[in-house]
C-alpha positions in Angstrom: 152.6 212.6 91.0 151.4 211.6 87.4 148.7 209.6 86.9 150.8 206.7 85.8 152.2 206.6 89.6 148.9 207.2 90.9 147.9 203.8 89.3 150.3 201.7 90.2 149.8 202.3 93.7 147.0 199.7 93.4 145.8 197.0 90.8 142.2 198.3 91.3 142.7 202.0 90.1 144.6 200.4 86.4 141.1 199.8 85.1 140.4 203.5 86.3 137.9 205.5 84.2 136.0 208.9 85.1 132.1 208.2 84.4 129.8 211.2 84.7 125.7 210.8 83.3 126.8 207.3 82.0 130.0 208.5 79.1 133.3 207.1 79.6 136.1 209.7 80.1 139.6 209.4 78.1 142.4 209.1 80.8 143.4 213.0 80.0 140.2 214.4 82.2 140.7 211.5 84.7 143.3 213.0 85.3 142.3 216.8 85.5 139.1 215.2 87.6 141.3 214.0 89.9 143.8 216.7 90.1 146.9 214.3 88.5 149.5 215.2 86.2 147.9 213.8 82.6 150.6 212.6 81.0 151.3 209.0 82.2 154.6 208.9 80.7 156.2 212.5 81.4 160.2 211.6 81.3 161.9 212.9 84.9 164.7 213.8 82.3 162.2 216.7 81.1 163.5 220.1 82.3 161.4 224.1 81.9 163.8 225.0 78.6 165.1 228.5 78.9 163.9 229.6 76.0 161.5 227.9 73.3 163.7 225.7 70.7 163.4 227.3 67.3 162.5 225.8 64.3 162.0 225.8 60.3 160.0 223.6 58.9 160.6 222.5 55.8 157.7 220.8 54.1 154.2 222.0 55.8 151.9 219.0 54.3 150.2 217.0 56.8 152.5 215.1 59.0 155.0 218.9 59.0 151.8 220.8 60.2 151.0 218.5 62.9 154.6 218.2 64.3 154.1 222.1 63.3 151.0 221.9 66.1 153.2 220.8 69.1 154.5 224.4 69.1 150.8 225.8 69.3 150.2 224.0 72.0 153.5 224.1 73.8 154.9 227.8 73.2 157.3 227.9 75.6 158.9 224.5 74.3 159.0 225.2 70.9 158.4 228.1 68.3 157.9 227.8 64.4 160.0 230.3 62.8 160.3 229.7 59.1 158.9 227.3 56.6 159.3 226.4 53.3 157.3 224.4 50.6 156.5 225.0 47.3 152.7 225.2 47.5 151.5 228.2 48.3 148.6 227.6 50.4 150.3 224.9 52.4 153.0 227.8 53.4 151.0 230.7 53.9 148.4 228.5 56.1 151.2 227.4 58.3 152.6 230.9 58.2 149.0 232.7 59.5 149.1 229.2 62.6 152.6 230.5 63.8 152.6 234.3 63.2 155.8 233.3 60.2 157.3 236.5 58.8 156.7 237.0 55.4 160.6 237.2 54.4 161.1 233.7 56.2 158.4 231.8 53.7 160.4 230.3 51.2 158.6 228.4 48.4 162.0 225.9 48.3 164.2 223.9 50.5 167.3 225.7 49.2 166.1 229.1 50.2 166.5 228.1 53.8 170.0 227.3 53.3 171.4 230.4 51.4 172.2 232.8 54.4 172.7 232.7 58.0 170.9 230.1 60.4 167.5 230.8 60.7 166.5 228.6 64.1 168.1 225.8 66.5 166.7 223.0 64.3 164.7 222.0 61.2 162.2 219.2 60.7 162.0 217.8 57.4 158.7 216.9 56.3 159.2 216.6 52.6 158.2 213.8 49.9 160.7 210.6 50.8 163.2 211.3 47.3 163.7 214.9 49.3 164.9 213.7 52.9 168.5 213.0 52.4 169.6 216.6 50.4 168.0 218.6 52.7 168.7 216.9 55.6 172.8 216.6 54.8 172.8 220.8 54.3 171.1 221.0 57.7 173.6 219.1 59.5 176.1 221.0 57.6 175.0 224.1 58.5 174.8 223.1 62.1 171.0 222.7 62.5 169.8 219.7 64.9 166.8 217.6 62.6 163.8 216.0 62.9 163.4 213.7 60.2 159.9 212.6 58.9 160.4 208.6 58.0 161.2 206.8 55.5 164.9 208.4 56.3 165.6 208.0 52.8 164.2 206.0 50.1 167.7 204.5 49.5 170.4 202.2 51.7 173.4 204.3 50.6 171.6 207.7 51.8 171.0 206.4 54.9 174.1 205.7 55.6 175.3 209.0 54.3 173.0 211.0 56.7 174.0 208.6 59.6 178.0 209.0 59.0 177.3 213.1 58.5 175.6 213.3 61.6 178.3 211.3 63.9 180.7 214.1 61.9 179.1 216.8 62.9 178.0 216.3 66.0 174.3 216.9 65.3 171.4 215.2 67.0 169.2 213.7 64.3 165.8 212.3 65.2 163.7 210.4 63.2 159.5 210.0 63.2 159.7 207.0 64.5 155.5 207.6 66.6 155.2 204.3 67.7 157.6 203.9 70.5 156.0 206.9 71.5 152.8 205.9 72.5 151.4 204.5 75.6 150.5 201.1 73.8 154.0 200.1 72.9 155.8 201.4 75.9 153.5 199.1 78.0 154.4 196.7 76.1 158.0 197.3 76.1 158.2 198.1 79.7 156.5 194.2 80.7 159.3 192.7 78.3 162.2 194.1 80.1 160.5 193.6 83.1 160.6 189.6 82.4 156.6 189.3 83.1 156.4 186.7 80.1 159.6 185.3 80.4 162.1 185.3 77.9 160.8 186.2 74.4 160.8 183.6 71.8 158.4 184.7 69.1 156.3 187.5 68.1 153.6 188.1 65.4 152.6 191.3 64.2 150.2 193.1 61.7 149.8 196.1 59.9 146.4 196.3 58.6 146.4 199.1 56.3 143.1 199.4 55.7 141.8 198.6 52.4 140.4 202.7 51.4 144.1 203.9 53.4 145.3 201.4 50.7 143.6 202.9 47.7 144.3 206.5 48.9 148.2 206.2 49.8 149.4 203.3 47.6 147.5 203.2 44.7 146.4 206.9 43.7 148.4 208.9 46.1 152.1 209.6 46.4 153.7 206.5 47.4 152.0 204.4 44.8 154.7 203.5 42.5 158.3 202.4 44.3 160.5 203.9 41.6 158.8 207.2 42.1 159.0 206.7 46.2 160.0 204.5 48.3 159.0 200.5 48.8 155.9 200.0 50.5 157.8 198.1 53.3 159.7 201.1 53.7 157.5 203.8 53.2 154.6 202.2 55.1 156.0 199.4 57.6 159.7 201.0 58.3 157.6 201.8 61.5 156.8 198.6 62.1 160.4 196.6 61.6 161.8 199.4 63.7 158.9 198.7 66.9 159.7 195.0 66.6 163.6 195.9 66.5 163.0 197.6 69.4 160.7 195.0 71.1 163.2 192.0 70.9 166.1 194.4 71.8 168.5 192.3 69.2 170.1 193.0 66.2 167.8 191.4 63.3 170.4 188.4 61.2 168.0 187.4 58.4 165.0 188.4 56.2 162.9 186.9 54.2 159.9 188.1 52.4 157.1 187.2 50.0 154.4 189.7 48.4 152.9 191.2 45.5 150.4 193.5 43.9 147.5 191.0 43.1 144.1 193.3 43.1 145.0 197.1 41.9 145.7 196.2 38.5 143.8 196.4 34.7 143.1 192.7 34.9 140.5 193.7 37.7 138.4 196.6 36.4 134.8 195.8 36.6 132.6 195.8 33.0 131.7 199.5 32.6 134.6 201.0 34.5 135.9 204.3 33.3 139.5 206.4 33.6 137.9 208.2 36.1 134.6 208.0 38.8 133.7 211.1 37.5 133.6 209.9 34.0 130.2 208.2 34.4 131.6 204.7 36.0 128.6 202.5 35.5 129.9 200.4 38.9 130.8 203.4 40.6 127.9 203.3 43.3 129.0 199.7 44.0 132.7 200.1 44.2 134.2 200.2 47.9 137.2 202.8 46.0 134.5 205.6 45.0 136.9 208.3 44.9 133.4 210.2 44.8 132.1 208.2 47.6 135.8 208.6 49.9 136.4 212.2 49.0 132.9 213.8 48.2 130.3 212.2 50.4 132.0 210.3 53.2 134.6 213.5 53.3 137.8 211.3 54.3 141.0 212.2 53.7 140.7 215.8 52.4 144.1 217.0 53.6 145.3 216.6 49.9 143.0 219.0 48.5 144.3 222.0 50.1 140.5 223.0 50.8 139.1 226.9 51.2 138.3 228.2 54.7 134.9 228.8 53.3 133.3 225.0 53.8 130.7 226.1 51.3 133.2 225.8 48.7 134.3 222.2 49.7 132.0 220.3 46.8 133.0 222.5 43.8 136.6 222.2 45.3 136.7 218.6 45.6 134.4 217.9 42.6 137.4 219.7 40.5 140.4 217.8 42.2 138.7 214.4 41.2 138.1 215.5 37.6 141.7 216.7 37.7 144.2 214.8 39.9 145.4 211.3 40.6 142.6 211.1 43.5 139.6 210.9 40.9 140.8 207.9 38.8 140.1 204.5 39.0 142.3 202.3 40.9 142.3 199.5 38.4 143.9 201.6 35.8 146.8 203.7 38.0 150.6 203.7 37.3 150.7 201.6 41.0 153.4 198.7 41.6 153.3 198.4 45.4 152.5 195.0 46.4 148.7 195.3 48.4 150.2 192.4 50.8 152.8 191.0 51.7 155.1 189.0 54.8 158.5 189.3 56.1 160.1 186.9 58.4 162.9 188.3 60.7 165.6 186.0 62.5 167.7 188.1 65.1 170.7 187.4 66.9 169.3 186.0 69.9 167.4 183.5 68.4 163.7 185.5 68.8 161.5 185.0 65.5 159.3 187.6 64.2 156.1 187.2 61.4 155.1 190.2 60.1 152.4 191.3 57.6 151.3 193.8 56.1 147.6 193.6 54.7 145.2 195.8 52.4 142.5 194.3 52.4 141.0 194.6 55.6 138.3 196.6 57.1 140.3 198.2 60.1 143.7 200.2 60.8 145.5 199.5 64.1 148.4 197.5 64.1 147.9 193.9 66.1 150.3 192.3 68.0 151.0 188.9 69.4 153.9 188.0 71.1 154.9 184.6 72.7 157.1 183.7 76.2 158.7 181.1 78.2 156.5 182.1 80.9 153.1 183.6 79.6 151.7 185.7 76.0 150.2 188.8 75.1 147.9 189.5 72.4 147.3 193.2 72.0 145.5 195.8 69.2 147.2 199.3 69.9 144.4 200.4 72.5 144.6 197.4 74.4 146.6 194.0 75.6 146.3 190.8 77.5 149.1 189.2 79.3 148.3 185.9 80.4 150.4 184.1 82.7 151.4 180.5 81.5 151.8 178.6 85.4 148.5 180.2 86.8 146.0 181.0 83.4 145.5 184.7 85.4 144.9 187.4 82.4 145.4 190.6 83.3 144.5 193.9 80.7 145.9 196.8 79.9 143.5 199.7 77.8 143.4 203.2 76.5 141.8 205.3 74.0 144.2 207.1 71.7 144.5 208.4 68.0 145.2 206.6 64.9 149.1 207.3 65.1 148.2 205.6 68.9 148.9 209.2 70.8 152.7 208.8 69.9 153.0 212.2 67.6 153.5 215.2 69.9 155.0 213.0 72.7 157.8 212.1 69.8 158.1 215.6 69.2 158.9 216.8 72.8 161.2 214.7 73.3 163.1 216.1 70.3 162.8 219.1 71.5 163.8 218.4 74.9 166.6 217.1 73.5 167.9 219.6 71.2 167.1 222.1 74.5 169.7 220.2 76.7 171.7 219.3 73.8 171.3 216.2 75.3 170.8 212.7 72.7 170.1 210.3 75.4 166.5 212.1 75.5 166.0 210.5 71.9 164.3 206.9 71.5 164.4 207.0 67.9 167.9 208.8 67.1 169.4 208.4 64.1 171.7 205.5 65.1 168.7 203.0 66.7 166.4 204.3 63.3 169.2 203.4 60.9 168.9 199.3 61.3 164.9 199.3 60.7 165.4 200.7 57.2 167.9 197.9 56.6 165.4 195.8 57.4 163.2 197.1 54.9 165.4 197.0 51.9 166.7 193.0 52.6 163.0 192.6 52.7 162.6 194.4 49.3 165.5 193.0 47.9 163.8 189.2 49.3 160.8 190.2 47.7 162.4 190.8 44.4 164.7 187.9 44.2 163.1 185.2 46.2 166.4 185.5 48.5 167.1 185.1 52.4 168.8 188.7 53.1 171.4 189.1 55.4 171.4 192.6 57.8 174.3 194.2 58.4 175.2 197.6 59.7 
């Protein structure tokens, strides 16, 4: 019996925590406390695979090492037999984690491709303009994928990897996290289960969080479109593909307004300079210190490809700002991603969704209101409240998870579960159900641009 059963047996035990010398335990030792099962959502279709599913990864960068990590933790599911990417000490790193022959580290996608399979499947964790080429020679060769989102950073590539994987067969599944995790599967499960009544509206927000903003979409990779993807795509395809999947209807229309109003020359302070390193006489006072983000708070280091040896973190770091995109001053990048913007979404049925996407807030966590015949929930990815419209009861649903909202390795096994039993229907974000959310994007991008209502269409 999970954990999840256990609960529902009575209303009390839903607000069930484990409290020892007054801390609050997260629901994984409640369960090991009281002997349960700890995952609350483990799928009945989940079957002991007779042999770990093997797989090259192709891109070991932040999100490819931590779908990398499911295998570390779940050897007999999964084992990491090859990777490639072009930095060195991304490779050899994620080599040394999963024991990786020497003669299967290949400093280019291509390499993988030139001889014989390698593995049962390849997940492609590459920059977004590398998705589709790599991703149409695995299918070709007869590998199953896991595809990091944005699927591709164009409409027309998208719907080349969806028509090449109906002809060959291949399962394709896509990083879709967020239908993974316990917040929106509650969520889900009390819409189909008619505990609102029928859904007539919904409200959602992505706050990105105003340093996420500066580090992602203004200095780091994604923060030019041409170069990348749209914001709305590389950011929020997660988020028009959970409300997709929330109203369960094919979106009709899209329209959009948003620009890039702060991250630009017009805003540099009096005494800014090219770089924080360059004697910035605001730089103490700026909330986008790449000196303060980087060097003294110590967020987001994962681009610096730091040395085991922490005492070498400062001089590391200290050289990367004086050096890379990640030390200059955010008033003066190459950026055109809009720091805000909002898309409305009419679908088929009738069911209207707002959605925004912000910068310039202090908090990350995606926040949710959705509106019934029958009752409403307002909810903020570790929690909800559905209250009931005829009655005014509220009731509350609540867990702790981690910024993706727990959804990452569940996402994974199910992949793998899937390419195992050779068996799609294990997928909740196949390629097929992924495919419309990226639609959405671009007739939001295209809105954006021309001051259009966009039409989505399959």
């Amino acid at each position: 019996m999970s954990l999840r059963q256990f609960m529902s047996l009575r209303p009390l035990t839903r607000a069930l925590t484990a409290v020892k010398d007054g801390v609050v335990h997260g629901w994984s030792e409640t369960a090991r406390t009281l002997g349960l099962q700890e995952d609350l959502y483990a799928n009945p279709l989940h079957r002991p695979l007779e042999r770990p599913v093997t797989v090259v990864l192709i891109g070991a960068g932040h999100r490819g090492t931590i779908y990398a990590n499911f295998a570390a933790r779940n050897p007999t599911e999964m084992r990491v037999v090859a990777v490639a990417d072009p930095n060195r000490h991304r490779r050899d790193r994620l080599a040394r984690l999963h024991g990786i022959a020497p003669e299967r580290c290949f400093d280019s996608w291509e390499q993988v491709f030139e001889g014989a399979r390698l593995a049962d499947a390849v997940i492609i964790a590459t920059p977004d303009p590398l998705h589709s080429a790599p991703c149409l020679r695995a299918l070709d060769q007869g590998y199953d994928v896991l595809l990091e989102k944005p699927i591709a950073p164009t409409e027309a590539e998208c719907r080349a990897i969806l028509a090449k994987a109906h002809a060959t067969g291949r399962l394709v599944g896509v990083c879709h996290v967020l239908r993974y995790t316990p917040y929106f599967r509650e969520l889900k499960a009390l819409l189909d289960k008619g505990l609102i009544g029928e859904l007539i509206s919904m409200q959602h927000l992505e706050p990105i969080e105003h340093v996420h903003m500066s580090h992602s979409y203004v200095r780091g990779l994604w923060r030019n479109s041409a170069n990348s993807t749209p914001i709305i795509l590389a950011k929020s395809c997660h988020d028009t593909d959970i409300i997709r999947w929330l109203v369960g209807d094919h979106a009709d229309n899209v329209h959009c307004f948003g620009n890039l109003k702060w991250f630009t020359d017009a805003n540099a302070p009096e005494g800014s300079t090219e770089r924080c390193t360059d004697g910035c006489a605001v730089e103490h006072e700026c909330p986008y210190s790449a000196l303060q983000i980087y060097l003294r708070d110590r967020k987001r280091l994962y681009v610096f490809d730091l040395p085991e040896d922490s005492t070498l973190w400062d001089a590391t770091i200290l050289q990367a700002l004086k050096t890379t995109d990640y030390g200059r001053c955010v008033y003066r990048m190459d950026n055109d991603q809009p720091d805000h913007l909002t898309v409305n979404i009419l679908f088929r049925n009738g069911v209207t969704a707002a959605f925004s996407m912000e910068a310039f807030v202090s908090y990350e966590g995606r926040r949710t209101r959705i509106m019934g015949s029958l009752g409403d929930v307002t909810g903020d990815m570790e929690s909800f409240t559905l209250t009931t419209f005829k009655t005014g009861q509220r009731r509350t649903w609540r867990m702790k998870t981690d910024a993706h909202g727990g959804g990452d390795h569940p996402m994974v096994r199910d992949w793998v579960q899937a390419v195992g039993q050779q068996n799609p229907a294990l997928l909740s974000s196949p390629i097929d159900a992924s495919v419309e959310s990226h639609l959405m994007a671009f007739a939001a991008e295209r809105s954006r641009l021309q001051r259009t209502i966009e039409d989505v269409r399959l």
